[in-house]
N, C-alpha and C positions, 0 to 999 in steps of 0.2 A: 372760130372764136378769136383767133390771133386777129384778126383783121377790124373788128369789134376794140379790141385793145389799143391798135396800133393807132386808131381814130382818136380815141380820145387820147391817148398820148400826143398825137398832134394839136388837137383843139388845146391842150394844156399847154404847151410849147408856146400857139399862136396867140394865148392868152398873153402869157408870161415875157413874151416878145414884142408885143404893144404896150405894155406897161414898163418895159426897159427896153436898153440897146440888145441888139442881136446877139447873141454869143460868138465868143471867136473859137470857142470850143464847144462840141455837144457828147456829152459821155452818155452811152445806152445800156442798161443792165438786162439783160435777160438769161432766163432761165436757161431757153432752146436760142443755141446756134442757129438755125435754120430760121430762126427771124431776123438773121444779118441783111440777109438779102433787102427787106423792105425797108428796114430800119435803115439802112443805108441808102437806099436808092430815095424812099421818099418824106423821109424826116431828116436824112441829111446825118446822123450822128457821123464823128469821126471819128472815135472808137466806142464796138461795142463788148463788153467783159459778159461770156456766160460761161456755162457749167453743163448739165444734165444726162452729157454723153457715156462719164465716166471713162474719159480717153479711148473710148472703143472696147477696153476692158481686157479683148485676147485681138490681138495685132500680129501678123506676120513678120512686120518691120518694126525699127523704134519711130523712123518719122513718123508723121501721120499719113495714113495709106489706110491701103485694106483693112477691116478687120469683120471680125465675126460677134456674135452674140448681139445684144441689143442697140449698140450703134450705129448696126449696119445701113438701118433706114436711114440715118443723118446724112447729109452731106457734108457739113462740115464736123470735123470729129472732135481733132485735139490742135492744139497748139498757136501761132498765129498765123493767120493770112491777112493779106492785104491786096484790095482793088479800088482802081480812081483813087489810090489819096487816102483809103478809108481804111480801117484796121478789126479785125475781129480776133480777139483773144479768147481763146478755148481751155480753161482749167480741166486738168484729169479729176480734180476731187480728193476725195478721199472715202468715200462711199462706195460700194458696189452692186449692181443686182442682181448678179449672181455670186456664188463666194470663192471667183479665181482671177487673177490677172495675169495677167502674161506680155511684157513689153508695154504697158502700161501703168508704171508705177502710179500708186496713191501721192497727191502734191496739193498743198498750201503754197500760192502762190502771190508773190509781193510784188505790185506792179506800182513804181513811182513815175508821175507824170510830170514832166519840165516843160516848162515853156519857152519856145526857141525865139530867137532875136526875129524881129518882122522887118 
């Protein structure tokens, strides 16, 4: 279904791209982390902001690492990464799916974006 999505989020793009200048920024929202991968690779965003992991919920460590319970399938869990240039920011939330956290606290997270000298 993600794939389905990710189409027409480009056809919108490529719309929105003929009708003005390119952007020198593309900001990506998604729900699943694990749509960084494409989001990046073939729409190009520069950074993408999601959520849905709930930081892994029970973690062994405070980085992001291992964890158990329903994050486990993710591969990207919490926090930020960064590859080629591109940025993925992973909010813990403040929700849960099940009702315990451990090393991954509940966060409201303020992300202000500047634009650097070219």
């Amino acid at each position: 279904r993600w794939r389905r999505h990710l189409r027409m989020a480009q056809e919108r793009l490529e719309a929105a791209c003929a009708e003005s200048v390119q952007p020198d920024f593309l900001l990506a929202l998604a729900h699943d982390p694990d749509l960084w991968d494409p989001l990046r690779e073939q729409a190009g965003a520069d950074l993408t902001l999601a959520g849905h992991t709930h930081g892994g919920q029970i973690s062994l460590v405070q980085e992001p690492g291992e964890s158990f319970g329903p994050a486990m399938k993710f591969k990207y869990k919490r926090g930020l990464y960064e590859q080629d240039g591109k940025r993925l920011f992973i909010t813990n939330g403040l929700a849960q799916t099940i009702p315990v956290r451990y090393q991954c606290p509940t966060e409201v997270a303020q992300i202000t974006l500047r634009r650097t000298a070219v």
